[in-house]
C-alpha positions as CSV (number, residue, x, y, z in Angstrom):
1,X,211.8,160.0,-6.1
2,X,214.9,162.2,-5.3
3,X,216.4,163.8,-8.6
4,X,220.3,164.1,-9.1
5,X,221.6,167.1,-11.4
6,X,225.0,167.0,-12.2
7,X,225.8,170.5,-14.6
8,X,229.5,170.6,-16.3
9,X,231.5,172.8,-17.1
10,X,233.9,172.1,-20.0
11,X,237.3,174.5,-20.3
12,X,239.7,173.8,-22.5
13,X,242.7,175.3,-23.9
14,X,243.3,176.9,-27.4
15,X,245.3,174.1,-29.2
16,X,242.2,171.8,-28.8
17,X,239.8,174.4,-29.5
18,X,241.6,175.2,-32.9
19,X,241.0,171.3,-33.9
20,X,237.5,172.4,-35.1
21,X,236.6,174.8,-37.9
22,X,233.8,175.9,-36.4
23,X,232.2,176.8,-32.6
24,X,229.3,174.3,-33.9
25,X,231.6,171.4,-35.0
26,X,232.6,172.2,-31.0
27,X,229.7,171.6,-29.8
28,X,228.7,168.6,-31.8
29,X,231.9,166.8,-30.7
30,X,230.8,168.0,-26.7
31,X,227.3,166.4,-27.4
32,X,228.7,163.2,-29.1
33,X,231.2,162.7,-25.8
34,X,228.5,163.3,-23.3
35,X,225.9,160.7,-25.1
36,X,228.9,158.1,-25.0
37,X,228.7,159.0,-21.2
38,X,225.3,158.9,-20.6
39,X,225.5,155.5,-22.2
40,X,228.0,154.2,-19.9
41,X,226.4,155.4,-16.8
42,X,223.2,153.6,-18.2
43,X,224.8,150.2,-18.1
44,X,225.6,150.6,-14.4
45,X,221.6,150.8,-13.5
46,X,222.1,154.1,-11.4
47,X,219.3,155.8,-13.0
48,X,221.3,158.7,-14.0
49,X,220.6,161.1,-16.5
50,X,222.6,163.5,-17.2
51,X,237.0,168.5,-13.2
52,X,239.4,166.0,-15.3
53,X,242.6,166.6,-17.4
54,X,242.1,164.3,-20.4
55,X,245.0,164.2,-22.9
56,X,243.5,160.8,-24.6
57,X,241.3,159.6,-27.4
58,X,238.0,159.9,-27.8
59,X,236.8,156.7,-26.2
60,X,239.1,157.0,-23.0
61,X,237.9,160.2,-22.6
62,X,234.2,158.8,-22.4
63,X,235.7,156.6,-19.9
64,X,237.1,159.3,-17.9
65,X,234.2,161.8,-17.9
66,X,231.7,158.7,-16.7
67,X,234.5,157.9,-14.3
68,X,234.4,160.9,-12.6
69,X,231.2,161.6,-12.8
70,X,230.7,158.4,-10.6
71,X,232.7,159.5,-8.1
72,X,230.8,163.1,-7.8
73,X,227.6,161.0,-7.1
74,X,229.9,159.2,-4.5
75,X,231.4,155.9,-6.0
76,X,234.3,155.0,-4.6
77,X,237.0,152.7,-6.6
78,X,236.4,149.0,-6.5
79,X,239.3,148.6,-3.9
80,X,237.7,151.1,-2.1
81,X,233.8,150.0,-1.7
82,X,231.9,148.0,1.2
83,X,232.9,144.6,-1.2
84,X,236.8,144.8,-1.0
85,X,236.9,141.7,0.9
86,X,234.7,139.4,-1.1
């Protein structure tokens, strides 16, 4: 079957940068947000496996990445979709 790659690129300014000690705690908070993704995007049965301004917590920004990242694969908004009328 077909195979979807979606690569990210993750930029962020200097004042949240400066929230970690070290380029490794970084990393390790990168990893822990994109496993909370992947998660999400599990529960929609997509078969995924795998550019937004996020000023929020944690878990909205979870939220936000698996958002968007729906959207790149082409998933429009509820109100949007084939189903609005039903």
């Amino acid at each position: 079957s077909p195979c979807i790659i979606i690569d990210y690129l993750c930029v962020t300014e200097t004042c949240f940068c400066e929230r970690f000690k070290t380029n490794k705690e970084l990393l390790e908070y990168i990893t822990v947000m994109f496993t909370g993704v992947q998660n999400l995007l599990d529960t929609l049965n997509l078969g995924i496996v795998g550019v937004a301004q996020d000023y929020s917590d944690y878990n909205e920004r979870v939220d936000t990445v698996a958002h968007e990242t729906a959207h790149l694969i082409g998933a429009p908004h509820d109100e949007e979709g084939p189903c609005q009328d039903t």
